[in-house]
ZATI-928411 format. One record per residue (C-alpha): y, x, z; chain; residue number from 1; residue in three letters. Coordinates in pm, 1 decimal. Each point is the difference from the previous one (the first is absolute). Layout:
BEGIN
         Y         X         Z  c    k    r
         Y         X         Z  A  NUM  ala
...
// end
This chain:
BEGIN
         Y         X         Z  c    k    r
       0.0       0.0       0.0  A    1  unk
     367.8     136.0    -109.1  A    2  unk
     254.0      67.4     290.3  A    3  unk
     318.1     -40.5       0.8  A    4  unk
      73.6     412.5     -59.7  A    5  unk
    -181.7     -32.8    -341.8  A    6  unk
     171.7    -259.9     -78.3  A    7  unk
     339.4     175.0      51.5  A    8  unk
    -151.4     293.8    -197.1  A    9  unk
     -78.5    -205.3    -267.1  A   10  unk
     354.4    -205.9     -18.6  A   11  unk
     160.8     354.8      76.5  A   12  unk
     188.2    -150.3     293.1  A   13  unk
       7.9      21.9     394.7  A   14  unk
    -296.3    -119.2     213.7  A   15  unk
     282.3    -205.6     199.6  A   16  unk
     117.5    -190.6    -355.6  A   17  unk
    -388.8     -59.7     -47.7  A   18  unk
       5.7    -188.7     307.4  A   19  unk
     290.6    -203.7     -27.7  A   20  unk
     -66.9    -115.3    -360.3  A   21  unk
    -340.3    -140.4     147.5  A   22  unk
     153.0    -162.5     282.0  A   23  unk
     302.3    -148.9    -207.3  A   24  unk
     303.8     237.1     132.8  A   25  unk
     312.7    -140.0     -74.5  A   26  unk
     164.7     383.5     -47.9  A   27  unk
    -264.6      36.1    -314.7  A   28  unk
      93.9     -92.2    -304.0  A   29  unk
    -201.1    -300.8    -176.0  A   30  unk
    -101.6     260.2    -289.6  A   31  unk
    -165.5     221.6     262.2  A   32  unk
    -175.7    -249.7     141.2  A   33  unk
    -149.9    -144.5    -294.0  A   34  unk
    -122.9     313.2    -132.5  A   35  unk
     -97.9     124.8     369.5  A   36  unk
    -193.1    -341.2      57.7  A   37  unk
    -153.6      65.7    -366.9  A   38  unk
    -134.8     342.5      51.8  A   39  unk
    -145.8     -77.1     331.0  A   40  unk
    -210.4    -316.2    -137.3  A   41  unk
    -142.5     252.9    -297.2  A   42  unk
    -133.4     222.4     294.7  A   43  unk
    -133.6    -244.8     188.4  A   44  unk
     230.6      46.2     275.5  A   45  unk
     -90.8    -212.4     313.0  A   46  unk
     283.6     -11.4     339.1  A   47  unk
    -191.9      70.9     294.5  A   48  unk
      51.7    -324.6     187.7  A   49  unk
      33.3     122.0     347.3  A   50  unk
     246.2     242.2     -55.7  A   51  unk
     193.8    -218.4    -182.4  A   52  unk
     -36.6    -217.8     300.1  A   53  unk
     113.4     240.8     227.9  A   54  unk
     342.0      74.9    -202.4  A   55  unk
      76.5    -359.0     -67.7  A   56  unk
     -75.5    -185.1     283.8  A   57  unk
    -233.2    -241.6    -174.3  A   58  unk
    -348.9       0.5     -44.4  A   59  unk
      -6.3    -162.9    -372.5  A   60  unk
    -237.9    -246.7      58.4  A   61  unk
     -32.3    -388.3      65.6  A   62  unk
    -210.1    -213.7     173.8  A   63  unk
    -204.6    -283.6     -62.3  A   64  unk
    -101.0    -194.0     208.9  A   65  unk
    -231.1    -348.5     -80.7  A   66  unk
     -86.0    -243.2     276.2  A   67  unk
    -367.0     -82.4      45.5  A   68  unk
      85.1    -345.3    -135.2  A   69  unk
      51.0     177.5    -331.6  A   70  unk
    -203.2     267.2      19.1  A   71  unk
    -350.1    -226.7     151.1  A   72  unk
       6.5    -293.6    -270.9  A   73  unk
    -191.0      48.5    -316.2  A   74  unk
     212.7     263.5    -233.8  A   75  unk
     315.3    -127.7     -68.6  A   76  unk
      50.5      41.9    -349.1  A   77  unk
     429.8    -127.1      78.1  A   78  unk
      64.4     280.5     263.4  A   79  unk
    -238.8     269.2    -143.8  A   80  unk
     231.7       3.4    -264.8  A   81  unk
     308.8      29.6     165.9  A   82  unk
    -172.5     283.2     216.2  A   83  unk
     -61.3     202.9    -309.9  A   84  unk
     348.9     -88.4    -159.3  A   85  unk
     169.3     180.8     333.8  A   86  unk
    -216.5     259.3      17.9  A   87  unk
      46.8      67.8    -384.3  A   88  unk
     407.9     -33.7      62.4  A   89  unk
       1.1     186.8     320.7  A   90  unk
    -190.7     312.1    -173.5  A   91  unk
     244.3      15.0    -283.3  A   92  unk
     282.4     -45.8     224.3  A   93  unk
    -112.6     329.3     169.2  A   94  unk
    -202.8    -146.7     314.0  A   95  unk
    -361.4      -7.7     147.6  A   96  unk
    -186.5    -309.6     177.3  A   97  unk
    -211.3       7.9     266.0  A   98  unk
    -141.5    -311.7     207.6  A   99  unk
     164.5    -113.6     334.2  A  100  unk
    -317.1     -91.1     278.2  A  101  unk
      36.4     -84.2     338.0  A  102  unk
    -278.5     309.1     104.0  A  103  unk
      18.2     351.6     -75.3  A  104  unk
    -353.8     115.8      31.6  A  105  unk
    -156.3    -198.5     272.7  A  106  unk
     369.8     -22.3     211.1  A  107  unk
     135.4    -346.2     -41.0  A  108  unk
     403.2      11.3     -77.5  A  109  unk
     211.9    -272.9    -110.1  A  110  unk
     149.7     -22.4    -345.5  A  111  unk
     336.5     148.1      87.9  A  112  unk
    -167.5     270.7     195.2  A  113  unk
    -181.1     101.6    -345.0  A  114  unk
     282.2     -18.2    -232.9  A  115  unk
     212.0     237.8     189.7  A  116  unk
    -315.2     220.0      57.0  A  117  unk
      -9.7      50.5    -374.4  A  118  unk
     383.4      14.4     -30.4  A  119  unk
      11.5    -249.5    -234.0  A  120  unk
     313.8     -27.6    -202.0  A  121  unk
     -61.5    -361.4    -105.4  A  122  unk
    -294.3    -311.2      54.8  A  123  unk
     -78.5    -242.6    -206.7  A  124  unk
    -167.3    -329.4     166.4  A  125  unk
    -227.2    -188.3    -202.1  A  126  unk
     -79.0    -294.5     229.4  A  127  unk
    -198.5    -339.2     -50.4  A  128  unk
      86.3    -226.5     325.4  A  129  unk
     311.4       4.1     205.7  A  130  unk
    -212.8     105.0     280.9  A  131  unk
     -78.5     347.5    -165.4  A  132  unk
     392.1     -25.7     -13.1  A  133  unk
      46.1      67.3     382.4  A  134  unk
     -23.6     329.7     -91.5  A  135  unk
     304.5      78.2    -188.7  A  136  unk
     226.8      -2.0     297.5  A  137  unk
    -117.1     321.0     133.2  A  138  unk
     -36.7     131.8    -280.9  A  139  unk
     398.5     -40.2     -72.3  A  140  unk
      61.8     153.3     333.3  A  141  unk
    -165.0     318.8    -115.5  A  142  unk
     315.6      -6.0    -252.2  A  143  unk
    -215.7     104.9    -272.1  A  144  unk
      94.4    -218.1    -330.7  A  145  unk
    -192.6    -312.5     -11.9  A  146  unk
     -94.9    -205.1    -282.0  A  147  unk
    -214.4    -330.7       5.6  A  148  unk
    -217.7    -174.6    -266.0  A  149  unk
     125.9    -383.6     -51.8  A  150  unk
     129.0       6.4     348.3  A  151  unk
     297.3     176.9     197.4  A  152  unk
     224.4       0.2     343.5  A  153  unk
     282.7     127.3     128.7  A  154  unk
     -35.2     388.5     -79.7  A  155  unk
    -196.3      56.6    -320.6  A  156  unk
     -17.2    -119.1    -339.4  A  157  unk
    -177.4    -213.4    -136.4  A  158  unk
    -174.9       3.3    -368.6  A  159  unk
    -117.8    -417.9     -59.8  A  160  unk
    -111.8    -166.8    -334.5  A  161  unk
     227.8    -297.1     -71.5  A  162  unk
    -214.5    -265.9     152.4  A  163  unk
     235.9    -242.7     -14.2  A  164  unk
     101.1      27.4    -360.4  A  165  unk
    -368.8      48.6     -82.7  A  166  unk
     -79.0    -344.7     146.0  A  167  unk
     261.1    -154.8    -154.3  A  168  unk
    -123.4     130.5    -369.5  A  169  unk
    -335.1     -93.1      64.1  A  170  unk
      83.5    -368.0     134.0  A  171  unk
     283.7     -82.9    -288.0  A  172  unk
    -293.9     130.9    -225.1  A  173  unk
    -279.3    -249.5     124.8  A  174  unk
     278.7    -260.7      37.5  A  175  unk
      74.2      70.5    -396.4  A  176  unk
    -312.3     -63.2    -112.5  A  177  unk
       8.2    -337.8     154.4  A  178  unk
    -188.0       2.6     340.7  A  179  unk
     213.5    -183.8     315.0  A  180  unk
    -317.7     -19.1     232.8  A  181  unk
      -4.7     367.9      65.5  A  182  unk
    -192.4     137.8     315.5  A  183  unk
      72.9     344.2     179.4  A  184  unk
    -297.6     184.4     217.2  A  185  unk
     217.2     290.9     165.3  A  186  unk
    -123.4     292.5     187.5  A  187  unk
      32.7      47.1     370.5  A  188  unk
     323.6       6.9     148.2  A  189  unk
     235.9     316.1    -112.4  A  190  unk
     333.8      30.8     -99.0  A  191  unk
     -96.7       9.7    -362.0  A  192  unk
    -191.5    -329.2      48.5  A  193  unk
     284.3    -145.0     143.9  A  194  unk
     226.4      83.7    -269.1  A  195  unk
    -282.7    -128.4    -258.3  A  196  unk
     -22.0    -323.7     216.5  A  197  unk
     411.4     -95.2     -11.3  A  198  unk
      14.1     103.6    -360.7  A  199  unk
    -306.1    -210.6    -113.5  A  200  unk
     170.9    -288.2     202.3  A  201  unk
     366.4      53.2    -126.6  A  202  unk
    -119.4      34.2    -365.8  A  203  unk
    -184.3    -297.0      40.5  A  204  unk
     282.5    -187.7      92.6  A  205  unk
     242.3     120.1    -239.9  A  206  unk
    -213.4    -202.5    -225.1  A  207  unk
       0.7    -312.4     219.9  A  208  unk
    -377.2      59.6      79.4  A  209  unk
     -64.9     -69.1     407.8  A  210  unk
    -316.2     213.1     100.5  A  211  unk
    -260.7    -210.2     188.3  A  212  unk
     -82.3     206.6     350.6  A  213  unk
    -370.4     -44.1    -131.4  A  214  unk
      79.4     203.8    -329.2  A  215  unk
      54.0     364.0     252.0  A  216  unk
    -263.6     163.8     141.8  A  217  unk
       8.4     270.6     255.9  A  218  unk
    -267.7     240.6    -135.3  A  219  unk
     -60.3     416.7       2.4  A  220  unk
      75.0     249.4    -242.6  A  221  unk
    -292.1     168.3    -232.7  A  222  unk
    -183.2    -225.9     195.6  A  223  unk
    -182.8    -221.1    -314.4  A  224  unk
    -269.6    -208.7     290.6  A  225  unk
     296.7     -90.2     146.6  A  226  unk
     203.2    -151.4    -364.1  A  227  unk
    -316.5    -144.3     -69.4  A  228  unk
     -26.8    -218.4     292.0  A  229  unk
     373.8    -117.5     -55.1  A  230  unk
     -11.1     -41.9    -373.4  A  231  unk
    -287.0    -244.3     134.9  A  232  unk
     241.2    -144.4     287.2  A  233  unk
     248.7    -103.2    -309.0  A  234  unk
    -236.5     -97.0    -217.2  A  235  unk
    -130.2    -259.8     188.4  A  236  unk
     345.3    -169.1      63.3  A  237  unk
      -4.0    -375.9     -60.3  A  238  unk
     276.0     137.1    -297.9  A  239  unk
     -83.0     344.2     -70.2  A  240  unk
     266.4     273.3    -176.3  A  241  unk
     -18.7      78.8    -337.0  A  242  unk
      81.7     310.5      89.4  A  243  unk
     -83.4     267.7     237.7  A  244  unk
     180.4     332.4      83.7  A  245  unk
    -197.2     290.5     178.4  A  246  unk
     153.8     252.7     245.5  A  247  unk
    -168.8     326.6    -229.2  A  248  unk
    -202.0      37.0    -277.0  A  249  unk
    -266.3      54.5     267.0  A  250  unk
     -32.9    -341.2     127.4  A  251  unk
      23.8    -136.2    -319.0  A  252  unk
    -388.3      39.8     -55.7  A  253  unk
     -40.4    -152.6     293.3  A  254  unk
     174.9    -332.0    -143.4  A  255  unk
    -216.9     112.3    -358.6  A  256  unk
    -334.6     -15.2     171.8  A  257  unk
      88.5    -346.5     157.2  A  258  unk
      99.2    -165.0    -272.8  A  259  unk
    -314.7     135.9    -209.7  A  260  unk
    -183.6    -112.1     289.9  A  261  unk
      75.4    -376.3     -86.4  A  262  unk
     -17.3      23.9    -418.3  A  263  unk
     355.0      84.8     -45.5  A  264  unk
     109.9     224.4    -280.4  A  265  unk
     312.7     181.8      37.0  A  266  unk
     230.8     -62.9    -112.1  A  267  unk
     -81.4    -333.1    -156.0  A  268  unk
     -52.9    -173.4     317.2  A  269  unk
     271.2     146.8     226.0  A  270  unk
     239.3     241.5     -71.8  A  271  unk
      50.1     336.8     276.1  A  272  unk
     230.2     286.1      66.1  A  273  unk
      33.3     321.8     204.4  A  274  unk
     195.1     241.4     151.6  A  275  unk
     -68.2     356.3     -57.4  A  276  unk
     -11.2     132.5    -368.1  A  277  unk
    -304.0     179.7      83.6  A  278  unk
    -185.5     176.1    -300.6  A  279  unk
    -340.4    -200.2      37.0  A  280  unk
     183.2    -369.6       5.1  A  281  unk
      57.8      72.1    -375.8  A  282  unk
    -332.5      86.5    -101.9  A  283  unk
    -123.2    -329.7     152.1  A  284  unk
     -92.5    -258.6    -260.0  A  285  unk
     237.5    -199.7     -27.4  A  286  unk
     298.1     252.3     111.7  A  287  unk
     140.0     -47.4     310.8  A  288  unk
     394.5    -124.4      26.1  A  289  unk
     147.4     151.7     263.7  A  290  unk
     283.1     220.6     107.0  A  291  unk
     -53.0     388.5     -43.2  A  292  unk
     164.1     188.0     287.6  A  293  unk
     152.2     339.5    -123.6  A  294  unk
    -202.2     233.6     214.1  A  295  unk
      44.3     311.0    -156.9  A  296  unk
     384.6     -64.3      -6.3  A  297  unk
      42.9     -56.3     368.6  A  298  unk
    -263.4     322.1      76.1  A  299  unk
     272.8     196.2    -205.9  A  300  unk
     329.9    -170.3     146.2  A  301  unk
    -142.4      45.3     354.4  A  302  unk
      -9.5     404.4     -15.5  A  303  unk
     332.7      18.6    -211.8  A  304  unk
     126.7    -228.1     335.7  A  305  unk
    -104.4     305.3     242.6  A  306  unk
     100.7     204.6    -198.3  A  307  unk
     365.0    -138.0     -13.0  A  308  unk
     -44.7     -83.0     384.4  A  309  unk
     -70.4     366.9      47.1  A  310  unk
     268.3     136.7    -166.5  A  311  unk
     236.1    -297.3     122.0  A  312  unk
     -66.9     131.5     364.4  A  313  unk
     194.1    -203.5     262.5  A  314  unk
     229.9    -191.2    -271.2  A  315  unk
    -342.9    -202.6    -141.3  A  316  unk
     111.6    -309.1     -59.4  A  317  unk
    -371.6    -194.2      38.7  A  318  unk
     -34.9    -242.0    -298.5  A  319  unk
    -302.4    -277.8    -112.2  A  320  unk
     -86.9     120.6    -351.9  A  321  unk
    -149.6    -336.9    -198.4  A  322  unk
    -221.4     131.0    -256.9  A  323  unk
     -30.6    -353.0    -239.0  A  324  unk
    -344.1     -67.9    -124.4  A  325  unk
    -114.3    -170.2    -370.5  A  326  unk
    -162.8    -312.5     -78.0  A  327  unk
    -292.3      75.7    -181.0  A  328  unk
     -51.8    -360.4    -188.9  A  329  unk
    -367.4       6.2     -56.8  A  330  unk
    -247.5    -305.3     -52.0  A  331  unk
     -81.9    -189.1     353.1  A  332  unk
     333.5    -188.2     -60.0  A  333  unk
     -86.7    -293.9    -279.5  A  334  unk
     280.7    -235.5     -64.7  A  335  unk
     -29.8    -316.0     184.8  A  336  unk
      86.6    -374.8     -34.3  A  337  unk
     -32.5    -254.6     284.1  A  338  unk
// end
């Protein structure tokens, strides 16, 4: 591996100017550093991260840290891919990730305790319940940068898709196509349900349509047994909905397997709908509708928000970035007439 001498040999200039073109000196001209940076790429130049440490006060890595409500359920294809977006952005923004536990070796520590172990210089939170969120607090008194996945508090940002617009595409879109007996089973109770639930509602009104209490249903997320037992529940309404929106494309083949179950081919005999965008939902026959969240786009915008936290120090203003989503139309939606 080349050191910083040969490169200086090589660009016939002062060990010193070496090192400030690498670390972005202000006194060294843009030129310089260009050609500097260039030369040390072509011999495979690699900054020895604790040293660099040690002169800049920061240890050039994040942390991630994914409650066991996340991390325990089946693989989550929705926050798998906004893990791989950060850690994709966070490398080419110039920083490592490790994992954030509550142990180090068989000692049990808290969070907090962890993150300023490892001398974190930001954490992301990917979180699935508000009770994973009890957390966060401490973790913003460590003052490290803090940024949360679809939910946020005083103290950190806060990277969310645009639930509420994304309800409110997928409802107008159903309502378009003629359905006004439209039936929501919603996941268990989060702050992005909630903001599912009260768009839903509002959208539905908008269009003078008054939503029965029979036509929501409390179920769980990626939980299809669950969406199969309430697509039953509705079903068997006295007046059932022509239409039925799931809370993910998970759940949906819950709702799938039910209404095989009693001779019902979608979407002939009922038209569905989902909430996810996931990659399978569109090679199901018929293609899922349903919303696609833009995973890889918040993954990306959450390590470009440490980064700006970092270098905004104590003058971070903390913001709630709404990353919109995109209806993708596909074929469970049939146009209806009463």
């Amino acid at each position: 591996m080349a050191t910083i001498k040969q490169i200086a040999e090589r660009c016939e200039v002062s060990p010193s100017t070496v090192s400030k073109a690498l670390n972005g000196a202000e006194d060294v001209s843009r030129s310089t550093i260009i050609r500097i940076r260039k030369v040390a790429e072509e011999m495979g130049y690699t900054p020895n991260a604790a040293a660099r440490a040690l002169k800049t006060s920061h240890s050039y890595c994040f942390g991630l840290l994914v409650a066991d409500s996340v991390a325990g359920d089946m693989p989550n294809e929705f926050f798998s891919r906004i893990i791989v977006s950060f850690k994709r952005r966070s490398s080419e923004l110039g920083y490592d990730l490790t994992s954030i536990n509550n142990h180090i070796g068989k000692r049990r520590i808290d969070y907090a305790e962890h993150a300023r172990y490892r001398n974190l210089d930001g954490i992301l939170v990917v979180a699935g319940n508000e009770s994973d969120n009890l957390i966060i607090p401490k973790l913003v008194e460590t003052g490290i940068p803090v940024v949360c996945i679809d939910y946020g508090i005083p103290g950190c940002g806060s990277i969310c898709s645009d639930n509420e617009q994304g309800m409110r595409d997928l409802v107008n879109y159903v309502i378009e196509q003629g359905h006004r007996r439209i039936a929501y089973i919603y996941g268990h109770d989060t702050l992005v349900t909630r903001t599912r639930i009260e768009s839903f509602r509002a959208t539905c009104a908008v269009h003078g349509i008054e939503v029965p209490p029979a036509y929501l249903v409390p179920s769980l997320y990626h939980v299809p047994a669950r969406s199969e037992a309430a697509t039953r529940q509705l079903l068997s309404l006295p007046v059932p909905p022509s239409c039925i929106l799931y809370p993910d494309d998970l759940s949906y083949i819950g709702g799938m397997n039910e209404m095989e179950r009693r001779g019902g081919t979608m979407p002939l005999n009922i038209s569905t709908a989902a909430y996810d965008g996931l990659g399978f939902s569109q090679a199901f026959h018929p293609k899922l509708t349903t919303i696609r969240q833009n995973s890889e786009a918040m993954g990306s915008c959450a390590a470009e928000e440490l980064v700006r936290a970092i270098e905004a120090g104590a003058n971070y203003d903390h913001r709630r970035i709404l990353i919109p989503g995109e209806l993708l139309h596909g074929e469970t939606v049939r146009p209806f007439e009463e």
